[in-house]
N, C-alpha and C positions, 0 to 999 in steps of 0.2 A: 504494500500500500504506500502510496507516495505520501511526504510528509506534508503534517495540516493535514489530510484526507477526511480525520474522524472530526479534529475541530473543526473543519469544515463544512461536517454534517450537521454538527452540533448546532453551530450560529446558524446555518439557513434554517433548523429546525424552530430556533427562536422567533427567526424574521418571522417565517412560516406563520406561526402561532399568535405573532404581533399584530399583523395585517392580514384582515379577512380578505377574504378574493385574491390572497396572492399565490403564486403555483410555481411548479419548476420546471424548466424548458431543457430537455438534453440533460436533466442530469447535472446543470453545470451553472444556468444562467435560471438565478432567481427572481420573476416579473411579479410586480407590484401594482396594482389596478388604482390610480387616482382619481379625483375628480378637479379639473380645472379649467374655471372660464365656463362651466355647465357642458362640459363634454372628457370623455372618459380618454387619460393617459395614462400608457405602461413605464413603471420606471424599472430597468434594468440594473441587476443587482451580480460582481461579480467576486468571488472572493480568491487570494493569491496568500501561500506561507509566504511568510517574509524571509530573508533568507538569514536578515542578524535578529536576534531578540536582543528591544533595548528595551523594554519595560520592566523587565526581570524584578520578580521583588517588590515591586511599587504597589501600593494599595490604590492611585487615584489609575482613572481610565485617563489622565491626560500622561501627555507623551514627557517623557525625564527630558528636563531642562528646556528653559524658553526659546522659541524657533529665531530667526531674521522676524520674521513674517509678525510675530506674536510684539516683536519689541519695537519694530515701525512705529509710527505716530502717524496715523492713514487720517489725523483731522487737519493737519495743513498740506493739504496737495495740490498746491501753484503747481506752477511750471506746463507740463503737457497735456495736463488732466482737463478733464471739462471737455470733452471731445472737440478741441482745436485742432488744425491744419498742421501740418510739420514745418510750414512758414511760420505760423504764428506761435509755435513751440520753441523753434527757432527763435524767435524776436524774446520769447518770453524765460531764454536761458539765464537768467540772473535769478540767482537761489538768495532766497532767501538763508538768514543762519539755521535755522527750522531745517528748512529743507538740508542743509548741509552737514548737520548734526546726526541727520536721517540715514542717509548715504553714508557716513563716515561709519555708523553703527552694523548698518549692514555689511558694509565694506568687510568691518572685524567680525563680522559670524561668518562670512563666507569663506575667510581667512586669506584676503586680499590685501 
């Protein structure tokens, strides 16, 4: 049995049970019946063993240690945001220190 196989049964067993109407395709691919907008969408559900375990030991379901992503400040986002043009992204390259604090943060999670 390949590894993850039986936790893998395990968790779709849960979805399974969490969400009525939802069913399994192949064996492989768990479909979720929604309702959105007054008309009915499937969400596709796929599961993969990871190949490092970092959670090991952890009591919380969140992931050890804060991401890039988690430590952002996504509340000031000048610059390109705001679906501008790559002229006007361009013109509006002057970072703020916010923005720059951001970038320099990320910088050192990604280890740049």
């Amino acid at each position: 049995m390949a590894k993850g196989a039986q936790a893998k049964q395990e968790v779709f067993a849960k979805i399974l049970d969490t969400f009525e109407g939802s069913f399994m395709q192949d064996d492989k691919i768990l479909r979720i019946p929604c309702q959105e907008n007054g008309e009915t969408v499937e969400i596709k559900v796929t599961l993969t063993a990871a190949k490092d375990v970092l959670g090991a030991g952890t009591s919380s379901n969140r992931a050890v240690g804060p991401t890039a992503v988690e430590e952002f400040d996504w509340s000031d986002n000048g610059g390109a945001a705001g679906g501008k043009s790559s002229v006007e992204a361009a013109a509006a390259a002057d970072l703020s220190e916010t923005e720059k604090a951001n970038i320099r943060k990320m910088m050192e999670a990604l280890g740049l």
